[in-house]
C-alpha positions as CSV (number, residue, x, y, z in Angstrom):
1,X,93.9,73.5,-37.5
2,X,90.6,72.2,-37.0
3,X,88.5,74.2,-34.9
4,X,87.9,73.1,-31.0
5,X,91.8,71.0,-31.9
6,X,94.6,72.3,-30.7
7,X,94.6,75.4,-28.1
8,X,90.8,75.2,-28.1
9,X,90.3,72.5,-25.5
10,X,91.1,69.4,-27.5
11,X,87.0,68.9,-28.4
12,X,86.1,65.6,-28.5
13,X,83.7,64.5,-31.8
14,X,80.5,66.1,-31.8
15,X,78.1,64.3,-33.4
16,X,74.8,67.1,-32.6
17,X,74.8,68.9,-36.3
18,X,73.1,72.2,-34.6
19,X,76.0,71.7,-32.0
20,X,78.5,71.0,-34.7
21,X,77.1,74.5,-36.5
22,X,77.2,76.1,-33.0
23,X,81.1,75.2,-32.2
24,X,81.9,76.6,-35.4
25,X,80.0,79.8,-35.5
26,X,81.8,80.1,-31.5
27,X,85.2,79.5,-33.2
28,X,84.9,82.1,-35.7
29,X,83.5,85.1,-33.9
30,X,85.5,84.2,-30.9
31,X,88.9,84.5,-32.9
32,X,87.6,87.4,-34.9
33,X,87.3,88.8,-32.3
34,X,90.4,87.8,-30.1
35,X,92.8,87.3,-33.0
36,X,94.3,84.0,-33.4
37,X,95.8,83.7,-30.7
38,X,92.9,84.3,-28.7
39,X,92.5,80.8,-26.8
40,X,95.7,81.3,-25.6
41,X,95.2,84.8,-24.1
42,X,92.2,83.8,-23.1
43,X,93.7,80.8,-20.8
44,X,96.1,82.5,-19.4
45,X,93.7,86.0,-18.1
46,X,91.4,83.2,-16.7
47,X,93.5,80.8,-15.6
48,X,96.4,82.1,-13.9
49,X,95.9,82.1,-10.3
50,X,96.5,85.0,-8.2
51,X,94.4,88.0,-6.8
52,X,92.0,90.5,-9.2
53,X,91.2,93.7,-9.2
54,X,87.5,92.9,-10.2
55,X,85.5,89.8,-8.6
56,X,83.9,88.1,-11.9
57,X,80.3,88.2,-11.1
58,X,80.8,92.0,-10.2
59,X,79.2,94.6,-12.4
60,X,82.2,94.8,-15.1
61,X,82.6,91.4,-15.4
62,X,79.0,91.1,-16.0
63,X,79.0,93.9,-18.2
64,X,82.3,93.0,-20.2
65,X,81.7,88.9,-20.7
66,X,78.5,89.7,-21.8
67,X,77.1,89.5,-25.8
68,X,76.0,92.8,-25.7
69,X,79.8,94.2,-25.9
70,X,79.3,93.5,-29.7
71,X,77.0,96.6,-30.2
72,X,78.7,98.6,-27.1
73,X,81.9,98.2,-29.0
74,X,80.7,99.4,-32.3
75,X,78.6,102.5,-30.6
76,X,82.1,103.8,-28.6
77,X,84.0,103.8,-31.9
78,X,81.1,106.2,-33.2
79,X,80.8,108.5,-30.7
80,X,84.3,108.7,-29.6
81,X,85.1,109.5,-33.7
82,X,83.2,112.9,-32.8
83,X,85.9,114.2,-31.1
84,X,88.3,115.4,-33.5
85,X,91.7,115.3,-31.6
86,X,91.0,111.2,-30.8
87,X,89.7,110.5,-34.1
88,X,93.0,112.3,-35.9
89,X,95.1,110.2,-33.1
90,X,92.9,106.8,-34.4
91,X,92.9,108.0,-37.9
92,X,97.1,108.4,-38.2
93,X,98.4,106.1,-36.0
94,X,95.6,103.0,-35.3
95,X,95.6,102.0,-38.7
96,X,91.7,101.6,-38.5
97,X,90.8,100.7,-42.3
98,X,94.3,98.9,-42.9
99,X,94.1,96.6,-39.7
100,X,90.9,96.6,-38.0
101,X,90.5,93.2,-37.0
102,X,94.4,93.3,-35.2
103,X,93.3,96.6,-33.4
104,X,89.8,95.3,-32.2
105,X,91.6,92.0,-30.7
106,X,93.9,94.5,-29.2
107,X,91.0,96.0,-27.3
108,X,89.3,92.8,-26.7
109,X,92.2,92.0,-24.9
110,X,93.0,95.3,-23.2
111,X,89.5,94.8,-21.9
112,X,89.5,91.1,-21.2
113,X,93.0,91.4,-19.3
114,X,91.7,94.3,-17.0
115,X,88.3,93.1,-16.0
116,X,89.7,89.2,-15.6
117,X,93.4,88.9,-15.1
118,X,95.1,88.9,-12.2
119,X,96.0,92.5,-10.7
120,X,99.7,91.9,-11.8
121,X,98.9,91.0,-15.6
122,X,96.3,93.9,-15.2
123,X,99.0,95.9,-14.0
124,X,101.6,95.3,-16.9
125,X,99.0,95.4,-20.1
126,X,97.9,99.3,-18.7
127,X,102.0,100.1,-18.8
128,X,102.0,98.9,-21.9
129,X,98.8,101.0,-23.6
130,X,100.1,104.0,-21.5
131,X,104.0,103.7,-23.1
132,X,102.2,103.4,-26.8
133,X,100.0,106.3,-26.3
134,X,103.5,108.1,-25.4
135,X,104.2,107.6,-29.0
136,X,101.1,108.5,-30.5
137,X,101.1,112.3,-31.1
138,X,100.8,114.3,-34.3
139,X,98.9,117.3,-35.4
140,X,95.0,117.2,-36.6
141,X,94.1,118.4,-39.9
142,X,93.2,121.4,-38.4
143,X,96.7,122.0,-37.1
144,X,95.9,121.5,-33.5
145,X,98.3,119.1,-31.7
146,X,97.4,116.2,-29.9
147,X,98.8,113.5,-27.8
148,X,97.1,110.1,-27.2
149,X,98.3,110.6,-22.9
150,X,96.5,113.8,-22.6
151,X,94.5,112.9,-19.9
152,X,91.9,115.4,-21.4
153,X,91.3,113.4,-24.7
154,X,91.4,110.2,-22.2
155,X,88.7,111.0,-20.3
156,X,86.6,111.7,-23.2
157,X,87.0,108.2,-24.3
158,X,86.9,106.3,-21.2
159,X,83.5,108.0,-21.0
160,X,82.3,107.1,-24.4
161,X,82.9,103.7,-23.8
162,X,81.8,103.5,-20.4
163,X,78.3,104.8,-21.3
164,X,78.4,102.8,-24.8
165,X,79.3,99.7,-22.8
166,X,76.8,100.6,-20.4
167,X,73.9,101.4,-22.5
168,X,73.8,98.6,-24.8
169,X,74.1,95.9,-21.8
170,X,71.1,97.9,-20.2
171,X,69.3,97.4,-24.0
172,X,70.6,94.1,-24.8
173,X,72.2,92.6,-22.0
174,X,71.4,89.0,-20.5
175,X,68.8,89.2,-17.6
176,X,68.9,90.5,-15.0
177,X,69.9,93.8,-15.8
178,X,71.7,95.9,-13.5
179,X,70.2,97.6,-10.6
180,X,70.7,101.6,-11.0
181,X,73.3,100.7,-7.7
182,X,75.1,97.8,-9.4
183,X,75.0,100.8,-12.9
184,X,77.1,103.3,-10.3
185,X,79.3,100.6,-9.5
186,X,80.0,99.5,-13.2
187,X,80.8,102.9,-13.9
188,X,83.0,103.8,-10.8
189,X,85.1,100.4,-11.6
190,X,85.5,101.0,-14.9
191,X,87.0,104.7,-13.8
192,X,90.2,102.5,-12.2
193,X,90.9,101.3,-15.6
194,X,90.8,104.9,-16.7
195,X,92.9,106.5,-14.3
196,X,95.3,103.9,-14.1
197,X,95.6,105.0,-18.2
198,X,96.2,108.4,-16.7
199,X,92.6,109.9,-17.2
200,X,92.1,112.9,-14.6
201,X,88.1,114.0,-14.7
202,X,86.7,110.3,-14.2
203,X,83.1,110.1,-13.3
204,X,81.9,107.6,-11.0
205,X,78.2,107.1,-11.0
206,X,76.3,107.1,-14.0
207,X,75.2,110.6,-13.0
208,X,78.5,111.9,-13.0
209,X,78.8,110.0,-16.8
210,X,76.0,112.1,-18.4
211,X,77.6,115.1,-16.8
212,X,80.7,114.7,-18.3
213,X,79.8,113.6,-22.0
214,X,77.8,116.6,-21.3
215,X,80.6,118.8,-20.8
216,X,83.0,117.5,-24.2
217,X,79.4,118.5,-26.4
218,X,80.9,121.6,-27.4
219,X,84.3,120.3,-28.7
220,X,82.4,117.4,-30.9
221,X,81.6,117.4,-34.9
222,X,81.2,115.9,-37.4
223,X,84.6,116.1,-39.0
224,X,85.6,114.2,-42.5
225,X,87.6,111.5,-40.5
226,X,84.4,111.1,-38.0
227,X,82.3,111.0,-41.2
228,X,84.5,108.3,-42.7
229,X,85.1,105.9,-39.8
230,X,81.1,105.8,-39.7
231,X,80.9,104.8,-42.8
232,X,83.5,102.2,-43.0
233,X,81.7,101.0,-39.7
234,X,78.6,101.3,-40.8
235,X,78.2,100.9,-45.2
236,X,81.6,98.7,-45.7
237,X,82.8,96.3,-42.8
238,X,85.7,94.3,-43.2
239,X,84.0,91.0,-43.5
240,X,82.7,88.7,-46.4
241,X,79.0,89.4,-48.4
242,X,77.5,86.8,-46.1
243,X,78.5,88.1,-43.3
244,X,77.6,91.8,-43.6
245,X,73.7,91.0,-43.1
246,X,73.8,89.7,-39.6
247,X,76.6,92.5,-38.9
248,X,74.2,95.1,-39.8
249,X,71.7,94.3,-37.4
250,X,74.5,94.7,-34.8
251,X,75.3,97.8,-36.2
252,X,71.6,98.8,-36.1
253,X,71.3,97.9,-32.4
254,X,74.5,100.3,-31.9
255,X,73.1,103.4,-33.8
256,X,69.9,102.8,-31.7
257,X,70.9,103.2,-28.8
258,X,73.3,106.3,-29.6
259,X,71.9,109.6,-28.3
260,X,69.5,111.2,-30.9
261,X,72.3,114.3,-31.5
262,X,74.7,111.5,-32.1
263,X,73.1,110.2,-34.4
264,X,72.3,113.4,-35.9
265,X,75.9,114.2,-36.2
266,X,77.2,111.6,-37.8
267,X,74.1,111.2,-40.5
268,X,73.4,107.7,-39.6
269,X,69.5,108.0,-38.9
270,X,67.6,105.8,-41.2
271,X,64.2,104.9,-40.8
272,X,65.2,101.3,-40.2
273,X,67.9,102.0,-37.3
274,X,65.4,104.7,-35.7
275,X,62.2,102.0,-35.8
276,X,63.7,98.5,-35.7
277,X,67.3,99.1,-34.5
278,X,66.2,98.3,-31.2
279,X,64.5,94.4,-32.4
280,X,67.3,94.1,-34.6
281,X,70.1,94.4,-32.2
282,X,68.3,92.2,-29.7
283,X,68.1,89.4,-32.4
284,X,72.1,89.9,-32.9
285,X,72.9,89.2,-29.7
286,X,70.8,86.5,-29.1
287,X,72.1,84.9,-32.1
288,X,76.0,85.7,-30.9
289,X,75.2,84.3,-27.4
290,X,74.8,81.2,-28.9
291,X,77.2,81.0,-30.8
292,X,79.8,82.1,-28.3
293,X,78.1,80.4,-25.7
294,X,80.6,77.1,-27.0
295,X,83.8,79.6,-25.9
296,X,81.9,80.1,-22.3
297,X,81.6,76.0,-21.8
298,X,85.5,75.2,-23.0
299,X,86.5,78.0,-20.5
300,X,84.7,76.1,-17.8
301,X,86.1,73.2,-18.6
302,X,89.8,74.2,-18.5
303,X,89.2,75.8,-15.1
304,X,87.3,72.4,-13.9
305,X,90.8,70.8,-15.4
306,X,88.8,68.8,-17.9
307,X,89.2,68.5,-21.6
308,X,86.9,70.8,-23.0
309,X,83.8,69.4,-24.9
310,X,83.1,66.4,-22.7
């Protein structure tokens, strides 16, 4: 299948070459990231008519449709691997280096469905996270037992993603940013998602955020699985030669903007991330706005009831 054929819209010919470049760079990232049946899922949170929990142009949805979830995505995996009850849970049972494309389109989608969907679709992908992490349970290497529903282990990565997300659309988010108001009330809508999961201590300002990643400081390390996933993350992505320049500057922009004993942590403090981490993640997410920028104007289209590229 050609892309923009089939459940991409039905593009007409496009004869601009920079265009031509652009739909195809769009296509790729968008079903990297979505999986390949990402078009469809995509349709059908946007689509479907009924009432949200989220208005669109609120804070989340500005936060989660926006180019800068590249880098926030790849900073929550590395702080939340600090944590060694998650990272054993991610480690035995997410299958992180055997499928990590099919378990980051299951987040994009987790994400996508409760920011966008309607309240009932919302509703039903939550039950369904909530009766896996049922099944996920196992001891660590260090013998302590842990269970994917304990709302303890929960909150500590609902609140690693909620300040990653946070932080990089604050660093490399499209303008305007959010006001330190419309930051509290990113952070107490997200908290819905995370209760809902079955997360107890939820902050809801961004206050109440540094407070709590505060508090998990002295359960974190640096442990060989933590150690590991940042380097699979960071030295040998899943993707083509080509590819892995342009994916490092992402990466860059996400070890950037990680706090310094993060960083520390996890070993990942070169010269060029401390510097030029900050220019190069900006540069990445320029570049993957305008590439997915093609997935934003066939969306629009299908909700105008038009056939997308005209």
């Amino acid at each position: 299948m050609a892309p923009g054929q089939g459940d991409t819209g039905g593009m007409t010919t496009v004869t601009n070459p920079v265009e031509r470049v652009r739909l195809r760079v769009g296509d790729a990232l968008f079903l990297k990231v979505a999986g390949p049946d990402g078009y469809a899922h995509r349709d059908r949170i946007h689509l479907t008519p009924g009432p949200r929990w989220f208005a669109p142009d609120s804070p989340i949805g500005r936060v989660h449709g926006d180019a800068s979830m590249f880098v926030g995505g790849l900073r929550a995996l590395l702080l939340q691997s600090l944590h060694p009850l998650a990272m054993a849970g991610v480690a035995g049972h997410s299958g992180y280096r055997g499928d990590p494309w099919g378990r980051l389109a299951r987040t994009s989608t987790f994400i996508a469905t409760t920011t966008f969907a309607t309240g009932d679709d919302a509703q039903e992908m939550v039950d369904r996270v909530r009766a896996v992490h049922e099944r996920v349970r196992g001891k660590a290497p260090d013998g302590r037992p842990y269970r994917a529903s304990d709302p303890h282990l929960l909150s500590w990565v609902h609140a690693a993603e909620a300040d990653s997300f946070l932080a990089a659309h604050r660093r490399f988010g499209e303008r305007p940013a959010l006001s330190p108001a419309e930051a509290d009330e990113y952070v107490a809508q997200v908290a819905r998602v995370a209760r809902a999961l079955g997360a107890v201590v939820v902050p809801e300002t961004t206050a109440e955020l540094a407070e709590v990643l505060e508090s998990y400081r002295p359960e974190l390390e640096a442990s060989p699985a933590a150690l590991d996933t940042a380097h699979f993350l960071l030295s040998e992505p899943p993707l083509p030669r080509p590819v892995r320049a342009p994916y490092g500057l992402l990466a860059a922009g996400a070890v950037h903007t990680l706090p310094a004993w993060a960083r520390d942590l996890l070993g990942v403090d070169t010269w060029f991330r401390r510097t030029l981490g900050g220019p190069a993640g900006a540069a990445a997410v320029r570049a993957v706005r305008w590439g997915m920028g093609t997935a934003d104007v066939r969306l629009r289209d299908a909700q105008a009831g038009r056939p997308a590229g005209r």
